[in-house]
Chimera marker file (.cmm) of the C-alpha trace (Angstrom):
<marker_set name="trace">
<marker id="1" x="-7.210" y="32.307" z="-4.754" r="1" g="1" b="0" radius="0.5"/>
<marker id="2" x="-3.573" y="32.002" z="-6.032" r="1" g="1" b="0" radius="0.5"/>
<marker id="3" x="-2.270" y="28.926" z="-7.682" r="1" g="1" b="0" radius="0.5"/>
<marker id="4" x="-0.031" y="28.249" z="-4.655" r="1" g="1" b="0" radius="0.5"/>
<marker id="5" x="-3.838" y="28.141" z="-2.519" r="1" g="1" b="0" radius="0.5"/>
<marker id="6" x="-5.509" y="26.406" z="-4.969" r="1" g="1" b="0" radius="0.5"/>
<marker id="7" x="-2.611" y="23.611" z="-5.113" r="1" g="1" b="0" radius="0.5"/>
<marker id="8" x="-2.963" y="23.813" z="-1.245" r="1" g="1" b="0" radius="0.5"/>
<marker id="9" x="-6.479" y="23.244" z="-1.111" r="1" g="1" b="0" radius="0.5"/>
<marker id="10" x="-6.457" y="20.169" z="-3.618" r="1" g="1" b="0" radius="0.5"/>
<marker id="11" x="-3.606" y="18.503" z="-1.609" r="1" g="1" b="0" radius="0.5"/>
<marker id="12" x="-5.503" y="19.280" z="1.416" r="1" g="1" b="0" radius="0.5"/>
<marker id="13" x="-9.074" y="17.608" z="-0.056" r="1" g="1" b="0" radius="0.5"/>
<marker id="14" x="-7.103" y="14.665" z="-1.402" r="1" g="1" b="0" radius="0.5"/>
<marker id="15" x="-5.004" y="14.058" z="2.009" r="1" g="1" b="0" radius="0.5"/>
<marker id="16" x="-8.667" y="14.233" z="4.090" r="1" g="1" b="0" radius="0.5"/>
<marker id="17" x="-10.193" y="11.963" z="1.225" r="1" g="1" b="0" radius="0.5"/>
<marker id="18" x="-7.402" y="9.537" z="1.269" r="1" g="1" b="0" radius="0.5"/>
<marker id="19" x="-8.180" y="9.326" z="5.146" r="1" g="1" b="0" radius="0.5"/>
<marker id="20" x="-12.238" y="8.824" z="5.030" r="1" g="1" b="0" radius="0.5"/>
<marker id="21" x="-11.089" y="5.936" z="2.388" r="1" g="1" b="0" radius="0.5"/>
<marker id="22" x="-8.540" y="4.706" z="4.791" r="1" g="1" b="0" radius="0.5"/>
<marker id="23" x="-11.299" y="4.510" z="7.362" r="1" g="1" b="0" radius="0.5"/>
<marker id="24" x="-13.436" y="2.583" z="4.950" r="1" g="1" b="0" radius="0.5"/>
<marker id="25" x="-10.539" y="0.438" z="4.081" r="1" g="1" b="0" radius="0.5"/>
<marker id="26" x="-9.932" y="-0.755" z="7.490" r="1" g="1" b="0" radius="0.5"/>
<marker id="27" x="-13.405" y="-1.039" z="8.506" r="1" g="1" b="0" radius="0.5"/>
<marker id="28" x="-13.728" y="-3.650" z="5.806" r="1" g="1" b="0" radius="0.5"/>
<marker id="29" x="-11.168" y="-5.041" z="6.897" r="1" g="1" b="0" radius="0.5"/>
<marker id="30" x="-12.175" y="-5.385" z="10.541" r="1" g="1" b="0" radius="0.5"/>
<marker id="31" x="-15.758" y="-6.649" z="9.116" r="1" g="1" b="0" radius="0.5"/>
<marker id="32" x="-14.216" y="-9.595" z="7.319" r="1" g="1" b="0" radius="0.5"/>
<marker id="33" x="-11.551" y="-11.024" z="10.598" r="1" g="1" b="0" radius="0.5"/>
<marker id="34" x="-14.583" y="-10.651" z="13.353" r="1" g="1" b="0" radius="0.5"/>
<marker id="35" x="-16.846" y="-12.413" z="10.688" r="1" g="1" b="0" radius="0.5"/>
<marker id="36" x="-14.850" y="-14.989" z="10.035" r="1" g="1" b="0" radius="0.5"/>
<marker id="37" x="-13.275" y="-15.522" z="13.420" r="1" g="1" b="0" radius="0.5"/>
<marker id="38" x="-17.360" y="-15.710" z="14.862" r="1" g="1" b="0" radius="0.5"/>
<marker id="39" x="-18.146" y="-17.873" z="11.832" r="1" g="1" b="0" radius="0.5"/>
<marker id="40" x="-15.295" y="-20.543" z="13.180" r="1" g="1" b="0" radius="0.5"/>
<marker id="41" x="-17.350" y="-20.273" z="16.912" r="1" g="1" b="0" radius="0.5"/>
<marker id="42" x="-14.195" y="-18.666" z="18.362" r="1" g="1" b="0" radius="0.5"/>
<marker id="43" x="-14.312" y="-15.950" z="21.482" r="1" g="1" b="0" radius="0.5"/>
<marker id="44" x="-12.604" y="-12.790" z="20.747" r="1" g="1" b="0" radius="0.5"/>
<marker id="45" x="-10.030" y="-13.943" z="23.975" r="1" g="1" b="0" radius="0.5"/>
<marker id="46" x="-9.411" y="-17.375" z="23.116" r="1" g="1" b="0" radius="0.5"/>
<marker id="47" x="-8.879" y="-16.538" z="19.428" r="1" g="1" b="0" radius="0.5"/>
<marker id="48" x="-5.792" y="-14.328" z="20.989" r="1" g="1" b="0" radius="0.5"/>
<marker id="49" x="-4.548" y="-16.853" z="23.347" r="1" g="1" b="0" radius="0.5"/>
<marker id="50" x="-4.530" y="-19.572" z="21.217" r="1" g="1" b="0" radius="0.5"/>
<marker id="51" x="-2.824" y="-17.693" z="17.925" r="1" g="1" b="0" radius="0.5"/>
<marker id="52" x="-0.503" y="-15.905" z="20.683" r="1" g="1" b="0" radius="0.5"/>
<marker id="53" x="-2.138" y="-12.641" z="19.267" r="1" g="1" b="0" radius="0.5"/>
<marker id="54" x="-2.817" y="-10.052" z="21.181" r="1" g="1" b="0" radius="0.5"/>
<marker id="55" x="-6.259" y="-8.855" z="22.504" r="1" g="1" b="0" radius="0.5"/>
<marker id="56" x="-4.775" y="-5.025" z="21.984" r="1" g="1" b="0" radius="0.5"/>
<marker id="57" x="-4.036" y="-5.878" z="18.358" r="1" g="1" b="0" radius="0.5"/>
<marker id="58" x="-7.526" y="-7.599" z="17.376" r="1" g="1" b="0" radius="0.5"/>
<marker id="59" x="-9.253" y="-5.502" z="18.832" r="1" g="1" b="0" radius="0.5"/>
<marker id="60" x="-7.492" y="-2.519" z="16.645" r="1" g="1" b="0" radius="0.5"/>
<marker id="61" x="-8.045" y="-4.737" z="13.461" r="1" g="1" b="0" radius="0.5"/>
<marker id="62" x="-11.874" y="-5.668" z="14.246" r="1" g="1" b="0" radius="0.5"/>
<marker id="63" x="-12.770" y="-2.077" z="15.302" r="1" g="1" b="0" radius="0.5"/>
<marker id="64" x="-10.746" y="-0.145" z="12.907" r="1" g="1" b="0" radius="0.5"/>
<marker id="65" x="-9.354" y="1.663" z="15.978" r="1" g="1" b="0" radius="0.5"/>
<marker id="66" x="-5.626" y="2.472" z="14.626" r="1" g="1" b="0" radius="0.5"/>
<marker id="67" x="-3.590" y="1.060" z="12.155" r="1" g="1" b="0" radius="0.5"/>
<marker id="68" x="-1.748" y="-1.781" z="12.509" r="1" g="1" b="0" radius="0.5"/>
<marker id="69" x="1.406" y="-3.475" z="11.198" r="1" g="1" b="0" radius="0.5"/>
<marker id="70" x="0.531" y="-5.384" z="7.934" r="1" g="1" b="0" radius="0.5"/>
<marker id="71" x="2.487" y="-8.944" z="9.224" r="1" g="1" b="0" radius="0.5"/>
<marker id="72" x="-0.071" y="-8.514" z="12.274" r="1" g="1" b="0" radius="0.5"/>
<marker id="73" x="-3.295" y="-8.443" z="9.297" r="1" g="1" b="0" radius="0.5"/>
<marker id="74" x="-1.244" y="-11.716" z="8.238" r="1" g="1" b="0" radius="0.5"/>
<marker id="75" x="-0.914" y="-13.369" z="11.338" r="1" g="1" b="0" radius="0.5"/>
<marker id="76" x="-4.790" y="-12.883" z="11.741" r="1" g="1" b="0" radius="0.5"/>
<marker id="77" x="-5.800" y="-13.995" z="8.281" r="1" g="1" b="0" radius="0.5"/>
<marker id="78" x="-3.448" y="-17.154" z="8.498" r="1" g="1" b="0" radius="0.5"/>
<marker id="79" x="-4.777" y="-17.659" z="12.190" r="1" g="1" b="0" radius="0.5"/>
<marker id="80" x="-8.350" y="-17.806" z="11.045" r="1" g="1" b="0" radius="0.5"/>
<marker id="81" x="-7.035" y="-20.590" z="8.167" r="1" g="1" b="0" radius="0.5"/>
<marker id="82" x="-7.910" y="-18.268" z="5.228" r="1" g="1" b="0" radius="0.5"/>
<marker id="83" x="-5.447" y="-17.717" z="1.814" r="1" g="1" b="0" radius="0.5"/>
<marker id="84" x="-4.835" y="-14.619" z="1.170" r="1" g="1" b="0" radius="0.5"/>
<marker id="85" x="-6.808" y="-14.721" z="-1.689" r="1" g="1" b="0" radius="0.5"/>
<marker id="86" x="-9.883" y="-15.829" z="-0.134" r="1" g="1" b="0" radius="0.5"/>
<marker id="87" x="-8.964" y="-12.785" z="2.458" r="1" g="1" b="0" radius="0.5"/>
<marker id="88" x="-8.939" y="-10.174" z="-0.669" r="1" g="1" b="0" radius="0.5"/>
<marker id="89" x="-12.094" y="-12.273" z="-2.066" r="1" g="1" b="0" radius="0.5"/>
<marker id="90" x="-14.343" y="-11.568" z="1.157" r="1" g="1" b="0" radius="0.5"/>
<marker id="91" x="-12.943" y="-7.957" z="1.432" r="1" g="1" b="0" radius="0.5"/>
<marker id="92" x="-13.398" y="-7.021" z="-2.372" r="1" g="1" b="0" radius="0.5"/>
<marker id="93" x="-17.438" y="-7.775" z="-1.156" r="1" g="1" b="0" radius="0.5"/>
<marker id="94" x="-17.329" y="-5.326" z="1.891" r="1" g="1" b="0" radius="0.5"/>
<marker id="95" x="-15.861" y="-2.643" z="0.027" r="1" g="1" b="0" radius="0.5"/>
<marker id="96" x="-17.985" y="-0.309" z="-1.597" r="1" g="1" b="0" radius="0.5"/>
<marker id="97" x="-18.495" y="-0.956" z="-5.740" r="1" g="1" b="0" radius="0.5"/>
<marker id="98" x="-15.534" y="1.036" z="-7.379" r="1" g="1" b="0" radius="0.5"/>
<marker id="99" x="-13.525" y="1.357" z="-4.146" r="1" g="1" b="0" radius="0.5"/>
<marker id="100" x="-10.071" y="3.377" z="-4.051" r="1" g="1" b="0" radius="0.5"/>
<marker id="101" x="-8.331" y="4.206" z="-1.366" r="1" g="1" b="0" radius="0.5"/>
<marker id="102" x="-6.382" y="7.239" z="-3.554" r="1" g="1" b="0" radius="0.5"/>
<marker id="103" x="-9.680" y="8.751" z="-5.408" r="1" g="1" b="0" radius="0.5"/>
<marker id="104" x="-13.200" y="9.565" z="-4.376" r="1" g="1" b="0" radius="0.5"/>
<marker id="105" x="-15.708" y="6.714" z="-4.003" r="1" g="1" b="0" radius="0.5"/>
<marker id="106" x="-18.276" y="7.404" z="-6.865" r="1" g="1" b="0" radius="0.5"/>
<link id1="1" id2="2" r="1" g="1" b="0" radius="0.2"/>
<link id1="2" id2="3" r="1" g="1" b="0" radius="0.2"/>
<link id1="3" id2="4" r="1" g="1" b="0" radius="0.2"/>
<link id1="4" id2="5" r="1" g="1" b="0" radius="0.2"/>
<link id1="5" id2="6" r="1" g="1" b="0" radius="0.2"/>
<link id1="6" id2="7" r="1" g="1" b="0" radius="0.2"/>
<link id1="7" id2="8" r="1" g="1" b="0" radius="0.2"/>
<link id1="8" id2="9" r="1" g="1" b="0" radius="0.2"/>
<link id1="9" id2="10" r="1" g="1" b="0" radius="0.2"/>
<link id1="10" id2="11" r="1" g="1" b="0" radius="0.2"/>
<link id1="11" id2="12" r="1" g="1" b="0" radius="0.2"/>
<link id1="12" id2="13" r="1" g="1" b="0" radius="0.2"/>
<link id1="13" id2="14" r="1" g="1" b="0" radius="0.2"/>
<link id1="14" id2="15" r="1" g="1" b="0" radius="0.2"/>
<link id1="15" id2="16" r="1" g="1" b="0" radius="0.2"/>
<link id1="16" id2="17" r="1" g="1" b="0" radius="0.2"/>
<link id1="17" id2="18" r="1" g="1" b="0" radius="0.2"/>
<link id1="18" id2="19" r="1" g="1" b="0" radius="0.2"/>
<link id1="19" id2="20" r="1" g="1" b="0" radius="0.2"/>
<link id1="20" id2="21" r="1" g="1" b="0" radius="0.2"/>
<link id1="21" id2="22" r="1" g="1" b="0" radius="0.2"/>
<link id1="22" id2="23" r="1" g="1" b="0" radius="0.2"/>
<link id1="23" id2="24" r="1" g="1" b="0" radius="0.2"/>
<link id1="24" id2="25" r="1" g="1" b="0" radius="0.2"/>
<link id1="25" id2="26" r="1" g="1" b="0" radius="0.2"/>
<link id1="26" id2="27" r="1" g="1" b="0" radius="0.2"/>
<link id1="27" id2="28" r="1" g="1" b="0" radius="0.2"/>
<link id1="28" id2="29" r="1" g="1" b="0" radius="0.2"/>
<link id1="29" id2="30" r="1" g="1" b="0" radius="0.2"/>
<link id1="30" id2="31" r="1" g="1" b="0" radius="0.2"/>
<link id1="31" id2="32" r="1" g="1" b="0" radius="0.2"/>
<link id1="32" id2="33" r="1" g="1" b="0" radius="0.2"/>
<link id1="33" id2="34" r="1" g="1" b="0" radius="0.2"/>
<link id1="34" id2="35" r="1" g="1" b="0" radius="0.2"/>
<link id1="35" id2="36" r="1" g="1" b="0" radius="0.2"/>
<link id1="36" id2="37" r="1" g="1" b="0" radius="0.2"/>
<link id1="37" id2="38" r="1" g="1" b="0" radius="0.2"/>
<link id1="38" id2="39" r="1" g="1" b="0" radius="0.2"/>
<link id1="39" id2="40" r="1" g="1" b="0" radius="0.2"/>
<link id1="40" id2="41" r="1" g="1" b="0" radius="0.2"/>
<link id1="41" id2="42" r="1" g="1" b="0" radius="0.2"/>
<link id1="42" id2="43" r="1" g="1" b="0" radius="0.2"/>
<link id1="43" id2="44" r="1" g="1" b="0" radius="0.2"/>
<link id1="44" id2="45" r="1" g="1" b="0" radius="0.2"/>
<link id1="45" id2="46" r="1" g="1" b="0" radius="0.2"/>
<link id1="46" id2="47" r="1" g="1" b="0" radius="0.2"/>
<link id1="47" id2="48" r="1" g="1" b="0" radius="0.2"/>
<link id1="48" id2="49" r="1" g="1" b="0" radius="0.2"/>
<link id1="49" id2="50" r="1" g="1" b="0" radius="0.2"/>
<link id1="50" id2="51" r="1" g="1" b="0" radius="0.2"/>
<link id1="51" id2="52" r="1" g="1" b="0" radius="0.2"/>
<link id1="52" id2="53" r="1" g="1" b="0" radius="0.2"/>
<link id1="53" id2="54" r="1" g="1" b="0" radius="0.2"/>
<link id1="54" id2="55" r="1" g="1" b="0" radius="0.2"/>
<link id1="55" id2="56" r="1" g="1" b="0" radius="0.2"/>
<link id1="56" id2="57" r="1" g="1" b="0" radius="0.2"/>
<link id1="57" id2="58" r="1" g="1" b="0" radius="0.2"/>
<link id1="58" id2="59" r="1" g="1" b="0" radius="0.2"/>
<link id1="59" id2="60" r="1" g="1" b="0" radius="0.2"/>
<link id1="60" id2="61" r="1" g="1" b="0" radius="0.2"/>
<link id1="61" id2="62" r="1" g="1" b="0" radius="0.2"/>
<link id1="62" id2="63" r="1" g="1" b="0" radius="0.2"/>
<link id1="63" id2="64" r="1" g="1" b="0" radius="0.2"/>
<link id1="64" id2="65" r="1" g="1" b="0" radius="0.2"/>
<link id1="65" id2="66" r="1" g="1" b="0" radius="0.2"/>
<link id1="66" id2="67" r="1" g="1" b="0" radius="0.2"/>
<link id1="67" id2="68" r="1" g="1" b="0" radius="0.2"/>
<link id1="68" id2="69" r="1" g="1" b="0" radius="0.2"/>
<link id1="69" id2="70" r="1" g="1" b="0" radius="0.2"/>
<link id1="70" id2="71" r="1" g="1" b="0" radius="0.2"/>
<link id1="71" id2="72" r="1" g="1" b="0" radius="0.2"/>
<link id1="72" id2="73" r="1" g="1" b="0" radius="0.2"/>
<link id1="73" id2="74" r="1" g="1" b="0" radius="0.2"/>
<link id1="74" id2="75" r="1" g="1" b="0" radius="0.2"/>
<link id1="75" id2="76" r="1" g="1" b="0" radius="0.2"/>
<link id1="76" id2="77" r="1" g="1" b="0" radius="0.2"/>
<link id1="77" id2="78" r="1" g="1" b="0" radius="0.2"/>
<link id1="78" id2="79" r="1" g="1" b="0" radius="0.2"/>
<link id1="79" id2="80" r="1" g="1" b="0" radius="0.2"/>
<link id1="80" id2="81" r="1" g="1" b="0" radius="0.2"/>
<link id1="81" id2="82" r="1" g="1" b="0" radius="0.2"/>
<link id1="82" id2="83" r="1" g="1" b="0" radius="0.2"/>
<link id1="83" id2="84" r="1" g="1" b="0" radius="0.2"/>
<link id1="84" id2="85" r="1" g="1" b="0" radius="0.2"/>
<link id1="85" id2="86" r="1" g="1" b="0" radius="0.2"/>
<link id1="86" id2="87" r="1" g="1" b="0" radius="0.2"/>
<link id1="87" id2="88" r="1" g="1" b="0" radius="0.2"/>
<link id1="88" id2="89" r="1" g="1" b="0" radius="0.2"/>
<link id1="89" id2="90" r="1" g="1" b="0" radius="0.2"/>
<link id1="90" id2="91" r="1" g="1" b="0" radius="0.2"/>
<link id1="91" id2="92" r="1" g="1" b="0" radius="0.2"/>
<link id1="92" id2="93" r="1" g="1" b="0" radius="0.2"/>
<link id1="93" id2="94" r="1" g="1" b="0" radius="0.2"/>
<link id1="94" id2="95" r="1" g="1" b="0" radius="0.2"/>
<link id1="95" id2="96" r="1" g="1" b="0" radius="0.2"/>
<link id1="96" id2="97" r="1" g="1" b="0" radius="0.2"/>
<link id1="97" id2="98" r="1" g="1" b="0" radius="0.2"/>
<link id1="98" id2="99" r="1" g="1" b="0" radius="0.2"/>
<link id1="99" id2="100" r="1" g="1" b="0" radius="0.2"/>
<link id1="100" id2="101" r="1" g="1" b="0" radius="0.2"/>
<link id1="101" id2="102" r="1" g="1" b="0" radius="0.2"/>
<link id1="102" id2="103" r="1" g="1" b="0" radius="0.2"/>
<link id1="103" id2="104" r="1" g="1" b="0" radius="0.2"/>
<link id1="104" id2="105" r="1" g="1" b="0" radius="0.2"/>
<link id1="105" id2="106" r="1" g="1" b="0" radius="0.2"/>
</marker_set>
């Protein structure tokens, strides 16, 4: 293989790794909002109507379906009257150990 295909084929591996971590990452992050919002006794519809959030965009964040905008995550985590830090706190314990979202998970 030249250098040019072996350069190729390590940006490749790290682009498809960066996306399976992605996954992982959102996932988590999906885990910790239906969690909580259950924990509170709230339904997933009148969680939406009553923090004018839509059911499109929770259900993205609770499935890991697509992205979504970050100031939507906020909304959310504000909504289900958590700090941010407590937010980070509960998704530092879904993530695996060692957890990157640029470098393999070891």
């Amino acid at each position: 293989m030249t250098d040019i295909g072996q350069l190729f084929y390590i940006f490749i591996t790290k682009i498809i790794l960066m996306q399976e971590n992605e996954k992982i990452f959102y996932s988590a992050i999906g885990k910790v909002i239906k969690t909580r919002r259950k924990l509170l006794g709230y339904h997933f519809t009148t969680f939406c109507y009553e923090n004018d959030i839509s059911t499109t965009t929770l259900g993205c964040i609770e499935n890991a379906r697509r992205k979504v905008h970050l100031s939507s995550i906020f909304q959310v985590i504000e909504a289900l009257n958590l700090s941010y830090s407590e937010f980070i706190e509960l998704l530092e314990k879904q993530l695996p150990k060692n957890f990157s979202l640029l470098k393999t998970i070891n």
